[in-house]
C-alpha positions as CSV (number, residue, x, y, z in Angstrom):
1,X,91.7,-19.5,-103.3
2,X,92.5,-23.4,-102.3
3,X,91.6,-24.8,-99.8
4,X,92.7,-27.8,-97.7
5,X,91.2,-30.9,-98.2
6,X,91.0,-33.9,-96.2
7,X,90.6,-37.4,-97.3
8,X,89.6,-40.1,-94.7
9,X,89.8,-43.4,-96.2
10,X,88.2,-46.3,-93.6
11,X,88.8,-50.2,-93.6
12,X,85.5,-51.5,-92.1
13,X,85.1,-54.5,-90.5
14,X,83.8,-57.3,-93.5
15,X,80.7,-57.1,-93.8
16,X,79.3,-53.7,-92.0
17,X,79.6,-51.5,-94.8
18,X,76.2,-51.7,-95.5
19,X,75.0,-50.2,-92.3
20,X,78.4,-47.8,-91.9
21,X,77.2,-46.2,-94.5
22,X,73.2,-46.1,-93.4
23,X,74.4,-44.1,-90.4
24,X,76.6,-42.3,-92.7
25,X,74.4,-40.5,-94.9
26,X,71.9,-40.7,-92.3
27,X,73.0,-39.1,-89.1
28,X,76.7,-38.8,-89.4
29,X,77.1,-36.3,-92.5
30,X,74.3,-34.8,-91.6
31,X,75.7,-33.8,-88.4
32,X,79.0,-32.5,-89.7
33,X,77.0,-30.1,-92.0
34,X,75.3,-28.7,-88.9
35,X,78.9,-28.1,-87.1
36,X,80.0,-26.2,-90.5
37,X,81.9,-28.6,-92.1
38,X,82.3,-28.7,-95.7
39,X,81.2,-32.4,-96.7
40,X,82.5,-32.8,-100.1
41,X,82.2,-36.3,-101.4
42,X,81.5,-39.7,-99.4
43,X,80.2,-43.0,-99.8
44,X,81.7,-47.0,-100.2
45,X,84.6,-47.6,-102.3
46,X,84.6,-48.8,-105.9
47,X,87.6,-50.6,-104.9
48,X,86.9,-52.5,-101.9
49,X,83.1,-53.9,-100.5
50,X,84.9,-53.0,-97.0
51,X,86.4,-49.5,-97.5
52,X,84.9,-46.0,-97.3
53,X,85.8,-42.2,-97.8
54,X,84.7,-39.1,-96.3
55,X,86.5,-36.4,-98.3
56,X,86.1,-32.7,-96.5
57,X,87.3,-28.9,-97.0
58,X,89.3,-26.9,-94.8
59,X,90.3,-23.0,-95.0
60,X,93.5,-24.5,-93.7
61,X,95.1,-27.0,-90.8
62,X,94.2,-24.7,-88.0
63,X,90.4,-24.9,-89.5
64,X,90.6,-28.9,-89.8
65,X,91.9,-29.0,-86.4
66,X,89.2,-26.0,-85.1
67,X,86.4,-27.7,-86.4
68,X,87.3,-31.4,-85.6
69,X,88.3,-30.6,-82.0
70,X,85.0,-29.1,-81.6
71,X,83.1,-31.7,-83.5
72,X,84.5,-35.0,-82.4
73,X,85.1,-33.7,-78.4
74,X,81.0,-32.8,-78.4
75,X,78.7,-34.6,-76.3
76,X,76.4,-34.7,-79.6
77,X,79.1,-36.8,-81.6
78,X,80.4,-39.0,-78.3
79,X,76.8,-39.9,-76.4
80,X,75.3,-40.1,-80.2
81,X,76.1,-42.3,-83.0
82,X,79.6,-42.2,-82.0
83,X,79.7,-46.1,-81.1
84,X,77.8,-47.0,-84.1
85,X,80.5,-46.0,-86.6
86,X,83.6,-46.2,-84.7
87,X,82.4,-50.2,-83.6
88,X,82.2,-50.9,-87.8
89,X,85.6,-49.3,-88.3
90,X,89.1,-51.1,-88.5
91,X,91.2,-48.8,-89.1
92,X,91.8,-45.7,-91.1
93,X,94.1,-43.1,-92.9
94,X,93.5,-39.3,-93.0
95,X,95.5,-37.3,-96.2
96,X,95.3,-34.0,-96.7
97,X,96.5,-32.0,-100.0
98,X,95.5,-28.1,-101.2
99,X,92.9,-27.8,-104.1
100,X,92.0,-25.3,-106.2
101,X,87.9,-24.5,-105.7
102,X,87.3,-26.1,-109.4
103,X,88.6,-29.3,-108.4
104,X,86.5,-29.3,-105.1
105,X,83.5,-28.4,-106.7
106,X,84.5,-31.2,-109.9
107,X,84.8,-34.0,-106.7
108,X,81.3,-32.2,-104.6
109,X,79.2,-32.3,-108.2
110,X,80.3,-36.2,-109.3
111,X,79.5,-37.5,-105.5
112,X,76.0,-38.7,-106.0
113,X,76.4,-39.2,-101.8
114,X,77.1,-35.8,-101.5
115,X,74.8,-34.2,-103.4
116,X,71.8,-35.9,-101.8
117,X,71.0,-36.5,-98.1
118,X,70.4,-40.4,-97.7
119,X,72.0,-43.0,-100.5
């Protein structure tokens, strides 16, 4: 069955992805996991020293919105490291297409991030 996948794409402010992605893959992901989100692939960008991804999966856009709703409007997320990512980030763009579990699991398996708690 596919499922709905989101990919967040961020433009940080130069210089900061360094510690973006410190609280990242330390706290951030982490936290996510605990709320039930399916974390499939994030880290910096092989593109760009100031861009990021967060790539997640969704049953569907009810789910995406369920789960962020709940997430992102939680006194956990806003009183905790809520300032410390959203301060290092200038902007970003959220996509979501449906993939097939193969292709989820290709992306989750080739995300050293991912795969492994802290970079």
């Amino acid at each position: 069955m596919k499922r709905l996948v989101e990919i967040r794409s961020y433009k940080l402010k130069p210089g900061t992805t360094a510690e973006f992605h410190s609280a990242a893959a330390g706290t951030v992901v982490p936290m996510l996991r605990e709320w039930g989100m399916d974390v499939i692939a994030f880290g910096p960008s092989a593109h760009d020293p100031d861009a990021f991804y967060l790539i997640r999966a969704y049953d569907d856009l009810a789910d995406l919105n369920a789960q962020q709703d709940a997430f992102y409007g939680s006194s956990s997320w806003r009183d905790g490291p809520r300032e410390s990512i959203v301060s290092r980030i200038e902007s970003y763009l959220s996509t979501v297409l449906w993939l097939s579990p193969e292709s989820i699991e290709d992306l989750r398996c080739s995300n050293v991030y991912a795969t492994h708690e802290t970079p």
